[in-house]
C-alpha positions in Angstrom: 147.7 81.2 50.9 144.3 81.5 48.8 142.2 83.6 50.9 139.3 84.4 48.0 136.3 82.6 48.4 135.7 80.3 45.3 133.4 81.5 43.0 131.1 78.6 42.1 128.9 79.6 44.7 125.3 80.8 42.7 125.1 84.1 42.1 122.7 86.6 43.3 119.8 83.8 43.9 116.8 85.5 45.5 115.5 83.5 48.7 112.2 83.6 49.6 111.0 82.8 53.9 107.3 81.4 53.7 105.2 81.0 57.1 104.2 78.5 58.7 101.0 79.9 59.9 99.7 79.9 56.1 102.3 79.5 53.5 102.8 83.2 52.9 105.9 84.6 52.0 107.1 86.6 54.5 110.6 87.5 53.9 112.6 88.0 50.6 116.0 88.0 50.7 119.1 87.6 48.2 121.5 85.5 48.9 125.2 86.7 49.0 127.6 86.1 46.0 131.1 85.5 46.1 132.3 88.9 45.6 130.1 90.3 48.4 131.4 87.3 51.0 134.9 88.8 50.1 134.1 92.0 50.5 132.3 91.6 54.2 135.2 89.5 55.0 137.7 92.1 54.1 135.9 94.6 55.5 135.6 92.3 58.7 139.2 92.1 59.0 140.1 95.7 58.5 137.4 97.5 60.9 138.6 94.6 63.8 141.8 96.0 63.7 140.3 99.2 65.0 137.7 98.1 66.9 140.4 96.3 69.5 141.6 99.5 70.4 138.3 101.4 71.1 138.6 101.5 74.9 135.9 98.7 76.9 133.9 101.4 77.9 133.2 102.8 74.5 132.3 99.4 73.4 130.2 98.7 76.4 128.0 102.2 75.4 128.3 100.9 71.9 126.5 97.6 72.6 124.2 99.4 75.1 122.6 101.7 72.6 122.5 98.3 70.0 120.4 97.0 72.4 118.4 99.7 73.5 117.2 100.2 69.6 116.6 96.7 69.3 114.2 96.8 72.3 112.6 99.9 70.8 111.1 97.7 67.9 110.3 94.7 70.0 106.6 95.1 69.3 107.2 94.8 65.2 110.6 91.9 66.3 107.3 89.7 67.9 104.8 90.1 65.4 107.6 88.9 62.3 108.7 86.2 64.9 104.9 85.0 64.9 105.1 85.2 61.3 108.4 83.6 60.3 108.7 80.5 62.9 104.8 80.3 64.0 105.9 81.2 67.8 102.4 82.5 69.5 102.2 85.9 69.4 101.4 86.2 73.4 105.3 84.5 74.0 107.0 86.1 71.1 108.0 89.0 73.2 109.5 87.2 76.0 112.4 86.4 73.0 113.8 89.8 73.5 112.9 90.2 77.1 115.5 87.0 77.6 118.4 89.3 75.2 118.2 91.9 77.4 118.9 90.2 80.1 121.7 88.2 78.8 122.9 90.9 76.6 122.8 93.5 79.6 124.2 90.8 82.2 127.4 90.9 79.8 127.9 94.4 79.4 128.4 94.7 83.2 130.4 91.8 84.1 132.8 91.9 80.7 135.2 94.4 82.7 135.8 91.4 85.2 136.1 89.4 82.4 138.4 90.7 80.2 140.6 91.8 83.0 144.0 90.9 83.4 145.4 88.3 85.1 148.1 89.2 87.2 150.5 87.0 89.1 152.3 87.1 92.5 154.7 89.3 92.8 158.7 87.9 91.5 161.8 90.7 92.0 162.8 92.0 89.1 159.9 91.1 87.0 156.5 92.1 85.6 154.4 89.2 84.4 150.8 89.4 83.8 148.0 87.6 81.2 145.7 89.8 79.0 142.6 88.8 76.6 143.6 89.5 73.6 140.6 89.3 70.5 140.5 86.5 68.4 139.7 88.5 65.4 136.8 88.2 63.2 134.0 85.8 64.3 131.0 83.8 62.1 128.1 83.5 64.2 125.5 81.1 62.2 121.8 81.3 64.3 118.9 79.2 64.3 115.7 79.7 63.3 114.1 78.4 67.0 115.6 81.4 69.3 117.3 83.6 66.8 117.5 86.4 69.0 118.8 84.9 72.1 121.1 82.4 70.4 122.7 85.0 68.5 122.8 87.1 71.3 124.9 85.2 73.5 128.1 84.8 71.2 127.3 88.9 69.1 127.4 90.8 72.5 130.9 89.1 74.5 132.4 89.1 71.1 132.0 92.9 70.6 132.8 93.8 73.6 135.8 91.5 73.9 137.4 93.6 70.3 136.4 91.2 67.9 134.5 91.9 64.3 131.4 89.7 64.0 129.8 88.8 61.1 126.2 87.0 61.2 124.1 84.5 59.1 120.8 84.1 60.2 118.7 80.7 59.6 116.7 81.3 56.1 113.2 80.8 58.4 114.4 83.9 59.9 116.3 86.1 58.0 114.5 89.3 59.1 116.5 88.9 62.5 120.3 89.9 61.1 118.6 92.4 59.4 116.8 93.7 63.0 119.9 93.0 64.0 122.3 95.6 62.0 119.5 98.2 62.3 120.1 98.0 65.6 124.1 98.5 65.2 123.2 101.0 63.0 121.3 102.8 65.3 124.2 102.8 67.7 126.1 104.1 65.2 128.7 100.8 65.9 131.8 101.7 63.2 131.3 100.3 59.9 132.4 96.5 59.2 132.1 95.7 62.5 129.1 93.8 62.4 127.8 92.4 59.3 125.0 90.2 58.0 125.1 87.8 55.1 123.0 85.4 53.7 124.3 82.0 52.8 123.3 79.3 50.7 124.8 75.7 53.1 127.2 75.3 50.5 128.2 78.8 51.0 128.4 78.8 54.3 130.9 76.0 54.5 132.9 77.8 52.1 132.5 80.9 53.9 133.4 78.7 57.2 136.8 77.6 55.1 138.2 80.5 55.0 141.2 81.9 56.9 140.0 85.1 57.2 137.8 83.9 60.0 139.3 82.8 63.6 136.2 81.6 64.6 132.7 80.2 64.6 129.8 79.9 66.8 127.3 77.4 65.1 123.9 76.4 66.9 121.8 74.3 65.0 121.7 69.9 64.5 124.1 67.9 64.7 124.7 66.9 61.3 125.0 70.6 60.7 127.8 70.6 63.4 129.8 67.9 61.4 130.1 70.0 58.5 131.4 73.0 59.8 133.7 70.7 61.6 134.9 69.6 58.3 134.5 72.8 56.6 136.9 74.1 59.1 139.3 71.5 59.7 142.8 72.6 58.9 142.2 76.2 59.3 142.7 75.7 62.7 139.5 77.7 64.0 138.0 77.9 67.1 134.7 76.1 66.8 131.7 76.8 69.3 129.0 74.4 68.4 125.6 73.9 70.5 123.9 71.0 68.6 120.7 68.4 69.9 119.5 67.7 73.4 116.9 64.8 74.2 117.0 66.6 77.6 115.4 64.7 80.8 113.8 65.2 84.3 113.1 63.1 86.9 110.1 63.4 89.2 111.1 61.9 92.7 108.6 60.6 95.3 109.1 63.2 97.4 108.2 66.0 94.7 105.9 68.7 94.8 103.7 67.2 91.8 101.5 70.2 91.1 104.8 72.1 90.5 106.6 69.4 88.8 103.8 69.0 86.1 103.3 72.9 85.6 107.2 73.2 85.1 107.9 70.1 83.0 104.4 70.8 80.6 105.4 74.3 80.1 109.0 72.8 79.4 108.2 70.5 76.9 105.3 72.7 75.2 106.9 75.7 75.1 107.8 76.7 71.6 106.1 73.8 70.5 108.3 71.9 72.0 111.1 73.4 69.3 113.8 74.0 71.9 117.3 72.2 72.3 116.7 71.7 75.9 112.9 71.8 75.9 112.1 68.7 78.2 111.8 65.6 75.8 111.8 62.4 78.0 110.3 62.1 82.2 110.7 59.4 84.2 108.4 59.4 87.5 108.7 57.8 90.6 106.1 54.7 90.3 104.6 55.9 93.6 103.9 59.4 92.2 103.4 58.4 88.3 99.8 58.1 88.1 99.2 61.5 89.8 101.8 63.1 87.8 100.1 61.6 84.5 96.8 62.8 85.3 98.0 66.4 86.6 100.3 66.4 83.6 97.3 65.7 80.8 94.8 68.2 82.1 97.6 70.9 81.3 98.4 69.7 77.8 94.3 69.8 77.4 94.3 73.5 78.1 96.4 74.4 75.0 94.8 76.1 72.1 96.7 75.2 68.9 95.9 77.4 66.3 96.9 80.5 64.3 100.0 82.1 65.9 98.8 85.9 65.3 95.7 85.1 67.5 95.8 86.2 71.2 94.4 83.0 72.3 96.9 80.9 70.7 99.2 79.3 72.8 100.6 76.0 70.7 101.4 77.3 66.9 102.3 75.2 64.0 105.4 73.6 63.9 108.7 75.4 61.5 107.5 73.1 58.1 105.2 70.2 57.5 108.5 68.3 57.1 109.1 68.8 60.8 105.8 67.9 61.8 105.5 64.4 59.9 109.0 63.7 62.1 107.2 63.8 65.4 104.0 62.3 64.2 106.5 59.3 62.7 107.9 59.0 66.5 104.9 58.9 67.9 103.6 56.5 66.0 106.7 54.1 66.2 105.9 54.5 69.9 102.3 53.4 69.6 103.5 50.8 67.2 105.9 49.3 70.1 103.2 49.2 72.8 103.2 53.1 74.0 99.9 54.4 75.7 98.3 57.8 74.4 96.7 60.1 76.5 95.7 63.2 74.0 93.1 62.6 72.1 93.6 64.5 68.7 89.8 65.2 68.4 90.2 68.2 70.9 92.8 70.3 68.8 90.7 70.2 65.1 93.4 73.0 63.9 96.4 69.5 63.6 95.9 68.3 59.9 98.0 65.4 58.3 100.4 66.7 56.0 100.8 70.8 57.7 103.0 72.0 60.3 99.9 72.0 62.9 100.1 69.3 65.1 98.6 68.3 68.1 100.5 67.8 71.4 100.5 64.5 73.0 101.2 63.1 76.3 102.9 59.0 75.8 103.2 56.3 78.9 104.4 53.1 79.1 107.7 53.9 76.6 111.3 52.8 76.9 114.6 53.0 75.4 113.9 50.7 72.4 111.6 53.6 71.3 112.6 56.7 69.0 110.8 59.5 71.2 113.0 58.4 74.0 116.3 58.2 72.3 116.3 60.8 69.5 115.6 64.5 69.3 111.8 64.9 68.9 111.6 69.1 68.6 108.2 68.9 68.9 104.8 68.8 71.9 105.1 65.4 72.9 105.4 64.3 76.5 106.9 61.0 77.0 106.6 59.6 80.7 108.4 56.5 81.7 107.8 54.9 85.1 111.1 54.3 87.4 111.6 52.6 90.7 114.7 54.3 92.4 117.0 56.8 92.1 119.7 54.7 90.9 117.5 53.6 87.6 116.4 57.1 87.1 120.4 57.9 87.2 121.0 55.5 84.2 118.1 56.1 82.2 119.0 59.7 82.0 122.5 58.9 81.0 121.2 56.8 78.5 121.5 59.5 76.1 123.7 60.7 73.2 123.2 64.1 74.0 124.1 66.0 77.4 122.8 69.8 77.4 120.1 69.7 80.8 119.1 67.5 82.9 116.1 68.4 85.5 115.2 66.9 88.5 112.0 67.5 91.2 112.6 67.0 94.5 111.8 68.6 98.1 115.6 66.9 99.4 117.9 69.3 97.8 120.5 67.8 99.4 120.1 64.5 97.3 119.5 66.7 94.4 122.7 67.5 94.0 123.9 64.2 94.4 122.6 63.1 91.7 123.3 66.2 89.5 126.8 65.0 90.2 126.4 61.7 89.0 124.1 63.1 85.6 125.9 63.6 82.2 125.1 67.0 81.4 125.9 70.5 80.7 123.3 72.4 83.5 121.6 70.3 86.2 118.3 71.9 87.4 116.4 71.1 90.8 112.8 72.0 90.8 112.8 74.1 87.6 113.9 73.8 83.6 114.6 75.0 80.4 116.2 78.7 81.5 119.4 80.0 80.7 120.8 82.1 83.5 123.0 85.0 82.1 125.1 84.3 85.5 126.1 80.3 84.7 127.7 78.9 81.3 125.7 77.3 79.1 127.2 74.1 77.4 127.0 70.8 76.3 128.3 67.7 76.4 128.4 64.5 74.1 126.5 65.2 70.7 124.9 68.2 72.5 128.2 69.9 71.5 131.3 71.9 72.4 132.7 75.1 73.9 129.8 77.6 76.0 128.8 80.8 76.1 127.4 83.2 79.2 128.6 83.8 82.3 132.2 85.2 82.5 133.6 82.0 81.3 131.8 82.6 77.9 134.4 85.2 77.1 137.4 83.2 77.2 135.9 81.1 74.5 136.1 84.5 72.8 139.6 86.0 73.0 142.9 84.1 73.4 145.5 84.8 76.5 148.6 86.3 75.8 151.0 86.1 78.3 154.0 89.2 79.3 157.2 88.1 80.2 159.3 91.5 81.5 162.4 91.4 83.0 163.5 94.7 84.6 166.4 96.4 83.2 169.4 96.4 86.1 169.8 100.2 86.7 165.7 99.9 87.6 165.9 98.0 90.4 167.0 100.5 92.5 164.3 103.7 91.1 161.1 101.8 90.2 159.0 99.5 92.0 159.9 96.2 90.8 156.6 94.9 89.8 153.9 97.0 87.5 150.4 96.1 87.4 149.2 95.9 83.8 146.9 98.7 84.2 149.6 101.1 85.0 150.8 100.7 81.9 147.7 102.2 79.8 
C-alpha cells in the first residue's frame, strides 16, 4: 500500500489572504509541501496512538485550557475576523462567544457520550459496547464561521482519542494558526493537533490518503463532490455540511413584529453569508403586506460600510466574485417580474464590481427564479405570498437542500405538525439560524451528510466495538457472572 503523498504537489508556494474591506493583505501564509503533509500525517498517526489512552478526564482539562486561551485573545480573534472575511467588528465577537458554548457543552456531556453501552444481564457472560477512536481526523473549515465550524468536529474528536489535523479556508488562515496557539497553550501533546495549509489539489490528495480515517468538510457542494471522490476507495468516514436555501414560513396567526425582527436579522446576518441564513419567506397573504412593510424598515436601518467601524453593521461581501453572484440573482429576479423594495441610493458604500453590496428586500418571486431555488449567500430577502399551510408545506420542500426550515406561529401545536411534514435537518418555531450545542446539527439532500453536536455528534466520531466474554467454567461458582466494563479499568 502507497501511503506517501505524491509529490507533484507545488512546493513551498507562499499564499497571500487579501481583505475585503480594502484589498489589503492581511495574512501570508506558505502553503505545505509534500514532505511536510507526510510528516504531519506521520506524526498524526503516531501521537493518536497515545492520545487514546490519556484518561477522558485528562483530555477533557486538556481541551478546557485550549479553550480558555483561545478566549483570552478573543479581542485580537475579532479584529482579524473583521479583517479577513469583512464580518462587522460589533458581531465578530459573538464568533467565539458561540465556541465556547459548544466547545464547553461537549466537554461536559462527552463522559455520557463516550460511555459504554452495556447490555442486560446473560449467565455466564460479559458483553458490553465501547467507543473506540477512529484514528486520525482532517477537519477542512470555512472561511464564513471558521471558529465555530471547526469547533464542532476539533473539540468531540479530541476528546473522543482521536489526532486531528486542520486546514483552514485560505480567507482565513489566521484561524488554525489561533487555533494551535491555543493547543499550545494547553500544552496538548505534540502531533495531536496540527494545521496545514493546502492548495485544492492538495487537499484532495491529502484527503486520498489512508493514513486518514476521516474527514469533516464544510464548505459548497461541489467542494463536497470532490472529497467524495478524493476519498472513494479509502473507505473513510465522510462528514460533509454543504449549501442550504433555507426557508420560513410566516403563518396568519404570527406575531409579525417578532417574525420580521427574527427573519431580517436571519437573513442579514453575516451578510447574509451563512449556510442556514434565511434565504426564501413565504407569508400568509393575509399578513404579507404587513410583514413586507415591517420587514423593509429593518433592512433600511443597516449601515453597510467599512467592517472596522463601530457603526457598521452590513460589511462587504468575502470577494467581488461573490458579490456580482447575488447582484446576477437579483437581477434575473427583476428580469422575470420580481418587485424591489431597497432602494440602492440609501447605502452609497455598494459599488459595481467590489464586495460591497447593498441588501435588498424582493416580492412577487417564485420558483422559476434563481434567488428562490439556488444558494444566494448574500442580504437579499425574497418574500413570496402563500395561501395555506399546505402550499407553504410544498414550497419549502421545493428545495435541493434540507439544512433548516423556520416557521412563525402562535399554534405551536400545528407547528410541529408541519415540522413533521418539512424536509429538513432542524425545524424552528418562532426563531432561526442558531445551533444549540444540546441538538444535532445535520442536513439532508445536497445540504449534506453525517452531524455534529449534541451527544449523537460523537458517534460520528469513534466506531463501536463490541466484547463478547464467555466466563471460564470454574468462575461460575466464585465471581459474579456479569462485569460491568468499568470494573475492568
Amino acid at each position: 500500500m502507497n501511503r506517501s503523498v505524491k509529490t507533484d504537489i507545488p512546493q513551498g508556494v507562499v499564499q497571500n489572504t487579501l481583505s475585503p474591506a480594502d484589498g489589503s493583505v492581511v495574512a501570508t501564509v506558505t502553503l505545505a509541501t509534500p514532505e511536510v503533509i507526510q510528516d504531519t500525517l506521520d506524526s498524526a498517526n503516531k501521537a493518536q496512538k497515545e492520545w487514546k489512552l490519556t484518561p477522558l478526564a485528562k483530555r477533557q482539562k486538556y481541551c478546557t485550557r485550549a479553550i480558555d486561551a483561545l478566549l483570552s485573545h478573543k479581542d485580537m480573534i475579532a479584529t482579524e475576523l473583521s479583517w479577513m472575511m469583512g464580518r462587522p467588528i460589533q458581531h465578530s465577537g459573538s464568533e467565539l462567544r458561540g465556541v465556547e458554548e459548544r466547545a464547553r457543552y461537549m466537554i461536559k456531556h462527552c463522559e455520557q457520550a463516550l460511555a459504554p453501552v452495556e447490555l442486560p444481564d446473560k449467565s455466564g457472560f460479559t458483553r458490553y459496547i465501547t467507543r473506540e477512536p477512529l484514528g486520525t481526523i482532517l477537519v477542512i473549515s470555512p472561511w464564513n464561521y471558521p471558529y465555530l465550524t471547526a469547533i464542532n468536529s476539533i473539540v468531540p474528536a479530541l476528546l473522543a482519542g482521536n489526532s486531528v489535523i486542520l486546514k483552514p479556508s485560505s480567507h482565513t488562515p489566521l484561524c488554525a494558526q489561533r487555533f494551535q496557539q491555543a493547543f499550545d497553550e494547553a500544552q496538548l501533546p505534540n502531533g495531536v493537533f496540527q494545521h496545514v495549509f493546502l492548495s485544492h489539489e492538495a487537499t484532495e490528495e491529502m484527503v486520498s490518503s489512508d493514513q486518514l480515517q476521516h474527514v469533516v468538510f464544510t464548505g459548497s457542494v461541489t467542494g463536497g463532490a470532490l472529497i467524495e471522490i478524493a476519498a472513494a476507495g479509502h473507505f473513510h468516514g465522510l462528514g460533509l455540511e454543504l449549501g442550504g436555501n433555507d426557508p420560513a414560513y410566516v403563518r396568519h396567526d404570527a406575531d409579525i413584529s417578532l417574525a420580521a425582527e427574527t427573519i431580517v436579522d436571519g437573513a442579514l446576518y453575516n451578510a447574509g453569508q451563512s449556510c442556514c441564513a434565511i434565504e426564501r419567506v413565504y407569508v400568509d397573504h393575509r399578513v404579507h403586506d404587513e410583514f413586507v412593510e415591517k420587514a423593509v424598515r429593518l433592512v433600511n436601518q443597516y449601515q453597510l460600510g467599512f467592517p472596522l467601524d463601530e457603526d457598521t453593521t452590513l460589511g462587504p461581501l468575502i470577494s467581488a466574485k461573490a458579490a456580482d453572484h447575488v447582484r446576477q440573482q437579483i437581477a434575473d429576479a427583476k428580469q422575470q417580474g420580481a418587485q424591489v423594495h431597497i432602494s440602492e441610493a440609501c447605502f452609497p458604500n455598494s459599488k459595481l464590481g467590489s464586495p460591497y453590496i447593498a441588501p435588498q428586500v424582493l416580492t412577487e418571486v417564485n420558483h422559476q427564479m434563481q434567488v428562490m431555488t439556488e444558494e444566494t449567500f448574500g442580504p437579499v430577502l425574497p418574500i413570496q405570498k402563500v395561501f395555506s399551510d399546505q402550499e407553504a408545506i410544498d414550497l419549502m420542500n421545493d428545495s435541493q437542500y434540507g439544512l433548516t426550515a423556520s416557521i412563525f406561529t402562535s399554534d405551536i401545536k400545528q407547528a410541529i405538525a408541519i415540522g413533521e411534514q418539512v424536509e429538513t435537518g432542524t425545524f424552528f418555531a418562532n426563531r432561526c439560524d442558531y445551533l444549540d450545542p444540546a441538538l444535532a446539527w445535520t442536513g439532508i439532500k445536497h445540504s449534506g451528510k453525517g452531524y455534529a453536536l449534541s451527544t449523537l455528534g460523537f458517534e460520528t466520531l469513534t466506531r463501536p466495538k463490541s466484547y463478547h466474554l464467555k466466563h471460564p467454567r470454574k468462575q461460575h461458582t466464585n465471581v459474579d457472572d456479569n462485569i460491568s466494563p468499568n470494573s475492568l479499568d
